[in-house]
MIKE-824059 format. One record per residue: residue in three letters; x, y, z of N, C-alpha, C, O in turn. Coordinates in pm, whole numbers, plus 50000, padded with zeros to 5 digits. Last residue first. Layout:
BEGIN
AlaXYZXYZXYZXYZ;...
***
This chain:
BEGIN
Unk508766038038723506846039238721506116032838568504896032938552;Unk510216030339001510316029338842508376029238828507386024338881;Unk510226062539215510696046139188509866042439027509146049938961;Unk510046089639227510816083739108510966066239107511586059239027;Unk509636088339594509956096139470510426087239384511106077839422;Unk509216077539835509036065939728509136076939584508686072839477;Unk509196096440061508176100340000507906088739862506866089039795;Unk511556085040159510616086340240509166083640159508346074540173;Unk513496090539905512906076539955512116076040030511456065840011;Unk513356119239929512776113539804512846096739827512116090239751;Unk514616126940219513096126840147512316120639975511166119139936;Unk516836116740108516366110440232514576114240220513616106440215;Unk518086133939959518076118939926517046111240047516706099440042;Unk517786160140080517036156539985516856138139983515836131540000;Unk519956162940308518196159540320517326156040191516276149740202;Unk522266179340148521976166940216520326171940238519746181940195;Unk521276177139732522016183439833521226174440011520236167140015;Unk522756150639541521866159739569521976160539702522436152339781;Unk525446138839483524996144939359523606157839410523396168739358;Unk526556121239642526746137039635526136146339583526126158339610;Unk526766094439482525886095139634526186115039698525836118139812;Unk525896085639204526766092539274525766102339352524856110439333;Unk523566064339174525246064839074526276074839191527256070139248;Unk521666051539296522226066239309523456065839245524426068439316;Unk519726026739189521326029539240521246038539167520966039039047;Unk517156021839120517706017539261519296020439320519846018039427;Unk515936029338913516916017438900517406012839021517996002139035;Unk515166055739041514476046438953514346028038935513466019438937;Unk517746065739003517016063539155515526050839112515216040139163;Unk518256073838763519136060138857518566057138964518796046639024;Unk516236084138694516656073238581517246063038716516936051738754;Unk516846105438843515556097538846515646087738801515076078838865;Unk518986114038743519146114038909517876104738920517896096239009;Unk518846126038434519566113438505519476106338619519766094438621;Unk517216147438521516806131838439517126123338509516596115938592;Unk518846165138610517746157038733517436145238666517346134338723;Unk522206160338588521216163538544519626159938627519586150538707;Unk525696166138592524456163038688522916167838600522756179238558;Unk528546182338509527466168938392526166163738460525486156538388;Unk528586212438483528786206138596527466194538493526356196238443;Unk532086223938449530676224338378530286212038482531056204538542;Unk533206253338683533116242938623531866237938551530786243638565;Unk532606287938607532776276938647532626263938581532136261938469;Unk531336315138506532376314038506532896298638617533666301438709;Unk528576331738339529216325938500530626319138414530826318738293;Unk528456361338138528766345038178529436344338275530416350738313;Unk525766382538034526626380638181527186360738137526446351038117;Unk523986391837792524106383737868525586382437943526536381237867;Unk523456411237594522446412537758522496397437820521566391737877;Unk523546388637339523346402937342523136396937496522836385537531;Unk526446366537263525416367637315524786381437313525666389237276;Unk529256367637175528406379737140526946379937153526206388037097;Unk530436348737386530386358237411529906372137295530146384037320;Unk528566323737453528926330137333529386343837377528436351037410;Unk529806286837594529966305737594529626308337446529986301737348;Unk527866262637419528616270637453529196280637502529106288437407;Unk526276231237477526006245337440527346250837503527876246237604;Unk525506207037506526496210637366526676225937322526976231437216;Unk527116217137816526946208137688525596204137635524726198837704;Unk527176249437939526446237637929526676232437792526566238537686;Unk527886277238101528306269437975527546256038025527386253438144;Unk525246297138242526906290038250527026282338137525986281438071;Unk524426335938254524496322338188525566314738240526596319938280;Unk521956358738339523586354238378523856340038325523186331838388;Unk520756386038270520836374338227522216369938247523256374438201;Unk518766410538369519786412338294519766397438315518786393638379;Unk515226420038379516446415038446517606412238380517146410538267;Unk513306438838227513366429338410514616424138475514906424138594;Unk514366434537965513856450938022513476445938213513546454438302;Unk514946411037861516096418837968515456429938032515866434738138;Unk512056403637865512706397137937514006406138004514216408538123;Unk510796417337624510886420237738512066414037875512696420937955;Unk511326391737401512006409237377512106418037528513126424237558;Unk509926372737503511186369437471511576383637496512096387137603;Unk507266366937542507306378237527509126380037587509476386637685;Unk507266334537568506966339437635507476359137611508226362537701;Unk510386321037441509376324137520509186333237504509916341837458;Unk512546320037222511286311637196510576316637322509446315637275;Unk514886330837265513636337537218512846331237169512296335237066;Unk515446309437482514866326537540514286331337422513176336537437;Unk517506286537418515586289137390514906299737450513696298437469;Unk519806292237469519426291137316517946292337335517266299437260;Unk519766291037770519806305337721519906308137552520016319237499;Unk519316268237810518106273737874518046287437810517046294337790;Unk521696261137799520686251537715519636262737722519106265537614;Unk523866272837949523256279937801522676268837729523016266437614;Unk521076282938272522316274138198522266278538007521356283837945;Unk520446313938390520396298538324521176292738325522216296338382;Unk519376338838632520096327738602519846313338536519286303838590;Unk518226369638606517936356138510519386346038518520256345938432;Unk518696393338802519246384738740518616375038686518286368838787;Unk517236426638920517376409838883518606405038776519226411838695;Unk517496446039196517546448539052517766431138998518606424639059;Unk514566461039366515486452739333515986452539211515346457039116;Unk512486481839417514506486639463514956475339404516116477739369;Unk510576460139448510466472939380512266477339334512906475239231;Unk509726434639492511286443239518511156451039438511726448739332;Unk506946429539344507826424639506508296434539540507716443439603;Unk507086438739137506086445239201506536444139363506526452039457;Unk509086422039009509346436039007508546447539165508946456439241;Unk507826398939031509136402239160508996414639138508766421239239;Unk505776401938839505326401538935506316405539090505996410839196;Unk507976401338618506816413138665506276410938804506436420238883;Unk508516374938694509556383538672508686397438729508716402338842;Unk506406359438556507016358838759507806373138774507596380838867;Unk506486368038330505306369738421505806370738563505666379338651;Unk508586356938243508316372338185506966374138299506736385638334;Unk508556330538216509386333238312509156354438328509596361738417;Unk505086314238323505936319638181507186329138317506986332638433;Unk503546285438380504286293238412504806300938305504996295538197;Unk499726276738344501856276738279502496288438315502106299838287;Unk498276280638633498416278238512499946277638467500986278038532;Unk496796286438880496816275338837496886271338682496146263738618;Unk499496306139075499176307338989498876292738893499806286738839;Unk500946303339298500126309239339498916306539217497726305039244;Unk503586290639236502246283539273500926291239320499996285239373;Unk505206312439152504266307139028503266292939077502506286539005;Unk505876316739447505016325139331504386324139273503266329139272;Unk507406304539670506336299139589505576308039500504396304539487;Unk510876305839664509426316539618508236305639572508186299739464;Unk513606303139871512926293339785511306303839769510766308239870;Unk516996318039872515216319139937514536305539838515146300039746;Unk519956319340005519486318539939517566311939975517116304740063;Unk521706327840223521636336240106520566329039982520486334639873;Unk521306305740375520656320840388520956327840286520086336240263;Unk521626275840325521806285240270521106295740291520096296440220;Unk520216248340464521886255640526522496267540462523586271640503;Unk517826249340335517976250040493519416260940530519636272040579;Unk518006241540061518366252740067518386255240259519106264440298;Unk516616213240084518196217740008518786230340040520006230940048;Unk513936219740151515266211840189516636210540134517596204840186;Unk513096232639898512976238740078514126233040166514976239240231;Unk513206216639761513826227239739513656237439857514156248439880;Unk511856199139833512986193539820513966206139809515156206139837;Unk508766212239812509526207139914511056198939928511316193040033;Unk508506215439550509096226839644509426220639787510326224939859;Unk508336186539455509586194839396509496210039484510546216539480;Unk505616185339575507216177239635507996185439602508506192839686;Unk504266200339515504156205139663505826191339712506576189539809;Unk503636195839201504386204739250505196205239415506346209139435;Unk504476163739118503526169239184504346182139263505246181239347;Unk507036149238871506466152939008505346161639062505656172239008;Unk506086142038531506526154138651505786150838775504586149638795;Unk504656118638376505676117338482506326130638580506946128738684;Unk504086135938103502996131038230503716128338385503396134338487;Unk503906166438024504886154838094504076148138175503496151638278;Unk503136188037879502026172737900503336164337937503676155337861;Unk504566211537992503486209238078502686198138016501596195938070;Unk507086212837930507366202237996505736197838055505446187938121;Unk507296243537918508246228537809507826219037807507926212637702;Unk506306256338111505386259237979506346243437895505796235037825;Unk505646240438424506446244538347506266241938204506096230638159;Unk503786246238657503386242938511504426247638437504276258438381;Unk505146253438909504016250338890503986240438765504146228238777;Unk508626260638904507666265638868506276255838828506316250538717;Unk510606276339172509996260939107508726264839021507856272039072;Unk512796296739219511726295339125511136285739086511016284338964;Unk515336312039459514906295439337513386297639325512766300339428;Unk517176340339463515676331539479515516320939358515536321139235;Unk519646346139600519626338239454518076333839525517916325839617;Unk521166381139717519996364239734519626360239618519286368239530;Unk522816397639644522686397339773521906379239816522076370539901;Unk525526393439420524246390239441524386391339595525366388539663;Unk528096395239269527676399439401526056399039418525596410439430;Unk528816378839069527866396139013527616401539160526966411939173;Unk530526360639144530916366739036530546379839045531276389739038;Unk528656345939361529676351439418530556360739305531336368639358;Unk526166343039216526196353639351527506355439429527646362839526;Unk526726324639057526506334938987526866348239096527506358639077;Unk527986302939220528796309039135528606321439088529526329439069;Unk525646297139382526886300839401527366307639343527386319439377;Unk524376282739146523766302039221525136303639334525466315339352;Unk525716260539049525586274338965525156286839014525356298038965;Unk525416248839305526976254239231526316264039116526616275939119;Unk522826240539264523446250639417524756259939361525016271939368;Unk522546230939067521896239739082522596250439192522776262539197;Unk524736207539131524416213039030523876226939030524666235638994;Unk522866189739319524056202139352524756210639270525366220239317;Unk519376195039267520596190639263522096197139300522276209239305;Unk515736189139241517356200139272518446190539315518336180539385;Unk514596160939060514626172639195515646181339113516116181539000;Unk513786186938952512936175738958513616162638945513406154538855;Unk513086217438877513826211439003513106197639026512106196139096;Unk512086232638692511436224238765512046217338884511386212438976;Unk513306268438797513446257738674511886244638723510856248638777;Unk514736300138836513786293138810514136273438739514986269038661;Unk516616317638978516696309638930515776302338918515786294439013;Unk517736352939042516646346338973517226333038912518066333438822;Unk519076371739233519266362439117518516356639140518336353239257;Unk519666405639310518856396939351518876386039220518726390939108;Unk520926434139467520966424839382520026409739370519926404439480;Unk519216462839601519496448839628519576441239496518626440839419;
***
């Protein structure tokens, strides 16, 4: 079983996100793109403003409803510390034994791999599927990396908070359906 790995904070998820595991699982044939919210994300862990984990998986529960091919993993909530992506990874191994992985990034995400987390291991788990991202580029002499192949997509979660924040959703598409509706329920991101 093919299996793509997409981790991030999802804060929130966006359609963005959806279009890139699309893309990767319809290119490399992926059987299931598992999304990865991760707890304590190691970048980002004195952010004071990050959402409270049990939302950002719950948006990502809701986004994904109308997608069977695709799973949402509470994993790295199992775990009350920084996430590292070389850890979850081992741990799927132990999952899906038979499985074989994917590391899906963006190439912001794929200049800072050998800054984590026991960097050198990483392909020995999963091979690495990248999309082009501004200011970042295809490289194609990347080492052990796969490029998706789609539009670039300018959606960012920042941004999505910034405007929700402000009270106007700049663009009413941007996140997938049920989300927008739970992040006003829940008063997500109003200006803090």
């Amino acid at each position: 079983m093919k299996i793509g790995i997409l981790g991030g904070t999802f804060d929130p998820i966006h359609r963005g996100h959806l279009t890139l595991a699309y893309a990767a699982k319809k290119q490399y044939g992926l059987d299931k793109v598992l999304f990865v919210p991760a707890l304590i994300p190691p970048h980002k862990a004195a952010r004071r403003d990050l959402t409270p984990a049990p939302y950002r998986y719950r948006m990502v529960e809701i986004a994904l409803r109308a997608h069977p091919d695709f799973e949402v993993s509470d994993l790295e909530f199992s775990r009350a510390e920084v996430s590292y992506t070389v850890d979850t990874l081992r741990e799927l191994k132990k999952k899906y034994q038979a499985g074989k992985f994917f590391l899906i990034v963006g190439a912001d995400s794929l200049a800072e791999i050998p800054q984590w987390k026991e960097a050198d291991n990483i392909p020995k788990f999963a091979g690495i599927l990248a999309a082009p991202r501004r200011p970042f580029k295809a490289d194609p002499s990347a080492p052990a990396t796969l490029w998706i192949s789609m539009p670039e997509c300018p959606l960012s979660s920042s941004g999505i908070r910034r405007w929700i924040a402000q009270g106007e959703l700049k663009d009413k598409q941007c996140l997938p359906e049920g989300v927008e509706n739970y992040i006003r329920r829940m008063n997500l991101y109003q200006e803090r």
